[in-house]
C-alpha positions in Angstrom: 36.6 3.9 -67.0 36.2 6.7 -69.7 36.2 6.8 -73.1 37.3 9.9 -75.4 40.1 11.8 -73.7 39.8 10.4 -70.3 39.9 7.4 -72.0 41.3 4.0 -69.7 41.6 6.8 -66.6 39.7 5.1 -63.0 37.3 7.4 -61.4 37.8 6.8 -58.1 33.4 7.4 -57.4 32.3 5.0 -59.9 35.3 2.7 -59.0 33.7 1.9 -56.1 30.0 1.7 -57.5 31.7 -1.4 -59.8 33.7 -2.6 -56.5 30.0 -2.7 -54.9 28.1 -4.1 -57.9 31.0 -7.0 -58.0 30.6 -7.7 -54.0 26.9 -8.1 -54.1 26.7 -9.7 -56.9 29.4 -12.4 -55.1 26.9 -12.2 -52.3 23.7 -13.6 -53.9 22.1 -10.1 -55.2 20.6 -10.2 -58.8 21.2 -7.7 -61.2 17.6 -6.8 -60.5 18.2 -6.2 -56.7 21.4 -4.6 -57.0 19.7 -1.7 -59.6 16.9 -1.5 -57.7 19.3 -0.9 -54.4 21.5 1.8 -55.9 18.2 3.5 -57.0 16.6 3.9 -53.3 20.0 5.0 -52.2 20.1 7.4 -54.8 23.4 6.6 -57.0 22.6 7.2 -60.2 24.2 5.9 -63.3 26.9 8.7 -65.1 24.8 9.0 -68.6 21.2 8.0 -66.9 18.7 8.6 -64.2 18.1 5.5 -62.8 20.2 2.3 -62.8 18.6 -0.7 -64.7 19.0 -4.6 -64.3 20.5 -4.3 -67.7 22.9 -2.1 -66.9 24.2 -4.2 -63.9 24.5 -7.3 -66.2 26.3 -5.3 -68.9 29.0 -4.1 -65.8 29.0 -7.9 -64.7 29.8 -9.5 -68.5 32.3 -6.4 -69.2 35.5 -8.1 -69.9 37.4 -4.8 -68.8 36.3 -5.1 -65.5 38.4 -8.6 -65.5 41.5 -6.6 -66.7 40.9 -7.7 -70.5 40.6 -5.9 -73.6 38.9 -7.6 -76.2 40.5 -7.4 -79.8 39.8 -9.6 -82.9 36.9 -11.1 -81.4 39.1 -12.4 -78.1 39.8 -11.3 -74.9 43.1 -11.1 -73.4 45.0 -9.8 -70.1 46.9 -6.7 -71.3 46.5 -2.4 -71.0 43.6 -1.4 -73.0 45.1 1.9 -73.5 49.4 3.1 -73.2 50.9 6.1 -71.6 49.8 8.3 -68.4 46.6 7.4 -69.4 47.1 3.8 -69.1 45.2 1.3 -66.9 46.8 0.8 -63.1 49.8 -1.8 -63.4 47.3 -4.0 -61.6 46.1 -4.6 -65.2 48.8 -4.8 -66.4 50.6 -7.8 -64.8 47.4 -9.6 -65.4 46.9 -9.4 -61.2 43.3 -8.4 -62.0 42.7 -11.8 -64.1 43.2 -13.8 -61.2 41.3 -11.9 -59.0 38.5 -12.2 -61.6 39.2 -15.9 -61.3 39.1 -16.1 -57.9 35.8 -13.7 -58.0 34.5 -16.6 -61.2 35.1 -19.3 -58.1 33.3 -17.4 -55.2 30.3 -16.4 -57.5 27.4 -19.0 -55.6 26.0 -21.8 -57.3 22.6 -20.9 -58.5 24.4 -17.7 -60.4 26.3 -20.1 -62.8 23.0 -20.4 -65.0 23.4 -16.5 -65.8 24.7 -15.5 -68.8 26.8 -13.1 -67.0 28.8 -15.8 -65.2 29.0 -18.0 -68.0 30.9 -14.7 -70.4 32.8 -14.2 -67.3 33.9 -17.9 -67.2 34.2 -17.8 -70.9 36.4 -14.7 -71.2 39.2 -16.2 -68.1 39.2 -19.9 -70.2 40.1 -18.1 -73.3 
């Protein structure tokens, strides 16, 4: 997603960098393991050199990435942005909260410790 005038548009590329960091993520990876993976391969961040653990677990708590927009402090299933440049209807019939859900239910036990499973469990129980 971009902010400014490209603002709530998909990038098809780094769609499926998120798509990847999501599906390893469900598959056991750290945030740790899955930087350090996109680094040897080479796929660098848009606005850095390398990718960082950080960066992972910022992607991984991102509410947005759920289908939510947080306003006032809470998050909630709508469009984050209106018009052409609007999110895909996926967002906007709230489809994309329950596949976060179902993503919140696949993510293996010993991740539910991390703070960026329990944000993700906190965002869909809001």
């Amino acid at each position: 997603m971009r902010k400014g005038e490209r603002k709530g548009q998909l990038v098809p590329d780094e769609a499926d960098v998120v798509v990847r960091i999501f599906q390893d993520f469900m598959s056991g990876e750290s945030a740790y393991s899955i930087a350090r993976s996109f680094n040897a391969e080479g796929i660098q961040p848009p606005a850095a050199r390398t990718r960082s653990s950080t960066m992972v677990a910022k992607m991984l708590r991102n509410p947005r990435y759920a289908g939510m927009v947080s306003y006032a402090g809470k998050h909630r299933v709508q469009a984050a942005t209106a018009g052409e440049a609007g999110l895909p209807d996926a967002y906007r019939t709230g489809l994309v909260h329950h596949r976060a859900l179902d993503l919140y239910r696949s993510i293996p036990v010993q991740h539910h410790a991390e703070r960026a499973v329990r944000e993700l469990r906190d965002a869909l129980t809001t």
